[in-house]
N, C-alpha and C positions, 0 to 999 in steps of 0.2 A: 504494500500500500504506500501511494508515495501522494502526499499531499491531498488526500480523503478519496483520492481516487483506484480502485483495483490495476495493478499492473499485471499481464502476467508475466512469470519469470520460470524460467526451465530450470532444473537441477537433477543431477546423476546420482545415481546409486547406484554401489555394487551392491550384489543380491548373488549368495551361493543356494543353489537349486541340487538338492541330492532324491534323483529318481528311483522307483523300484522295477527292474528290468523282469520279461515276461518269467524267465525261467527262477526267478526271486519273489514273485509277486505273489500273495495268494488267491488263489483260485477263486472263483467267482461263488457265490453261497445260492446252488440253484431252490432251496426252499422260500430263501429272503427274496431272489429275483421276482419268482411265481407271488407272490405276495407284492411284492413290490406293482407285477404286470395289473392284477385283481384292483388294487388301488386305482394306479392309471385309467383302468375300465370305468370303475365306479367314476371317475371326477368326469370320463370324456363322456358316461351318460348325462350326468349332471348338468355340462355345460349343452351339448347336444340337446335335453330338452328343453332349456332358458332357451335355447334357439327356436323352438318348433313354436313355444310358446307365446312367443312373438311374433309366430309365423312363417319363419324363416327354416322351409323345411329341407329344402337343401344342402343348408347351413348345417341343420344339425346330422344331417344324413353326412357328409363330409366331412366333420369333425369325428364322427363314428369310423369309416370308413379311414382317413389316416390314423386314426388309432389302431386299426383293423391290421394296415401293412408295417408299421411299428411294432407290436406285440407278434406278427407271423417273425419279420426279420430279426428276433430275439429270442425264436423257437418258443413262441407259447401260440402254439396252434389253436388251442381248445378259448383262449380267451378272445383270441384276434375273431374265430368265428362267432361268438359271443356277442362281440364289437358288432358282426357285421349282419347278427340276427335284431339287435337292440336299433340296429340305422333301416330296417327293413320297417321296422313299427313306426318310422316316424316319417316314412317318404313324402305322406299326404295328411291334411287335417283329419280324414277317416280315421286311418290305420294309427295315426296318433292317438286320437279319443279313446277307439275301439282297446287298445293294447295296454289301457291305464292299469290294469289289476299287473300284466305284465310286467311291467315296467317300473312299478311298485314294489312287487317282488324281488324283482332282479337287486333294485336297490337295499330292501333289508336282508337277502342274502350274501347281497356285496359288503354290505356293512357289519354283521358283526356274521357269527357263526353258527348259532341255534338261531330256530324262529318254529314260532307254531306254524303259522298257514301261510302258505304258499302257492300261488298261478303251478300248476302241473306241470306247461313249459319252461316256464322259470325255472322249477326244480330242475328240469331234468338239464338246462342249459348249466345253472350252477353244481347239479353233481359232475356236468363231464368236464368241469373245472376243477374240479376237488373240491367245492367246497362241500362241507355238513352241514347239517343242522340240528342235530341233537346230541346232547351233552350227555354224558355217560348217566348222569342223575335222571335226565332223561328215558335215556333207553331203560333203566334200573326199573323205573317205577313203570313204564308200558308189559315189561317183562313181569311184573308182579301182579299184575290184574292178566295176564294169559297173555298179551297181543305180541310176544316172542315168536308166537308159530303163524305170525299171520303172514304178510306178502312183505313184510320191513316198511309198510305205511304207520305203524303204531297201531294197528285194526286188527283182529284176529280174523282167520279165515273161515269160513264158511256162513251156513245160516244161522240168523241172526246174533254175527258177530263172535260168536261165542263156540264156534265151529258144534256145537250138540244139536239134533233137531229139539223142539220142545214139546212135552207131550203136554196133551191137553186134559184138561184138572176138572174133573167133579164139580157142579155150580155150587158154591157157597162152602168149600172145602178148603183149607188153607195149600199151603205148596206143600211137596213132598219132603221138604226138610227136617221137619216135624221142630222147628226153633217155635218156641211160645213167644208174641210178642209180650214185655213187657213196657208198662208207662216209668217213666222217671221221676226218682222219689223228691223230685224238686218240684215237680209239678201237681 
């Protein structure tokens, strides 16, 4: 500053730079990357619909779509197609509206890693990404009411639920368990 005025002025630095060469370097952490790709997904959905949302569906279909050849060129196949199933939902104001339960999904199974309910394509887009959605406490307590032997929905297989047929009961006869109900001594 020379006289209240900004002057500029150049000056040199030495700067020593000490690299880590490939055969020194560690290796890349393919769990962190795959994670790291799922991220990028979620935020290029994110900006993607602020795009459509504004009507700009193009916009957001391309913003989908270069994320699409970014995550293939980094070997995450299952995400980049992900990318490029999420830009198919958003070509037109239709297929935008239409795919909101979609698209919703996608986002709280991009977001954390349990969720109760979920769009079916959703799911099936986020399991061929690896992700889960249920928590081992989860699985615990579906396994303890029977839905272990069901299809791995949480639902046990057969009819009604409970894979038994149900036999049909005597009118005015209680179930076959022969448990008495009792009333509660607070009541």
């Amino acid at each position: 500053m020379e006289g209240g005025a900004l002057v500029p002025k150049t000056s040199v630095h030495a700067v020593s730079v000490d690299r880590v060469e490939p055969p020194f370097a560690r290796p890349a952490d393919a769990a962190l990357d795959r994670i790291v790709a799922q991220a990028e997904l979620l935020r290029a959905q994110l900006d993607a619909e602020e795009l459509a949302r504004r009507g700009d569906h193009q916009g957001a279909v391309t913003r989908l779509y270069q994320s699409a050849r970014v995550l293939d060129e980094r070997g995450h196949a299952a995400e980049a197609t992900a990318a490029r199933e999420l830009g198919a939902t958003m070509r037109d104001e239709t297929a935008f509206r239409v795919s909101a339960g979609y698209r919703k999904s996608m986002q709280a199974g991009l977001r954390r890693g349990a969720s109760t309910e979920l769009d079916g394509a959703a799911e099936a887009t986020l399991r061929s990404i690896g992700k889960t959605f249920r928590t081992e406490a989860q699985d615990a307590m579906a396994d303890s009411f029977g839905a272990g032997s069901g299809g791995g929905d949480g639902q046990a297989a057969g009819p009604g639920r409970s894979g038994r047929s149900a036999t049909p009961r005597e009118p005015g006869k209680r179930s076959s368990a022969g448990t008495k109900r009792r009333r509660s001594k607070r009541w």
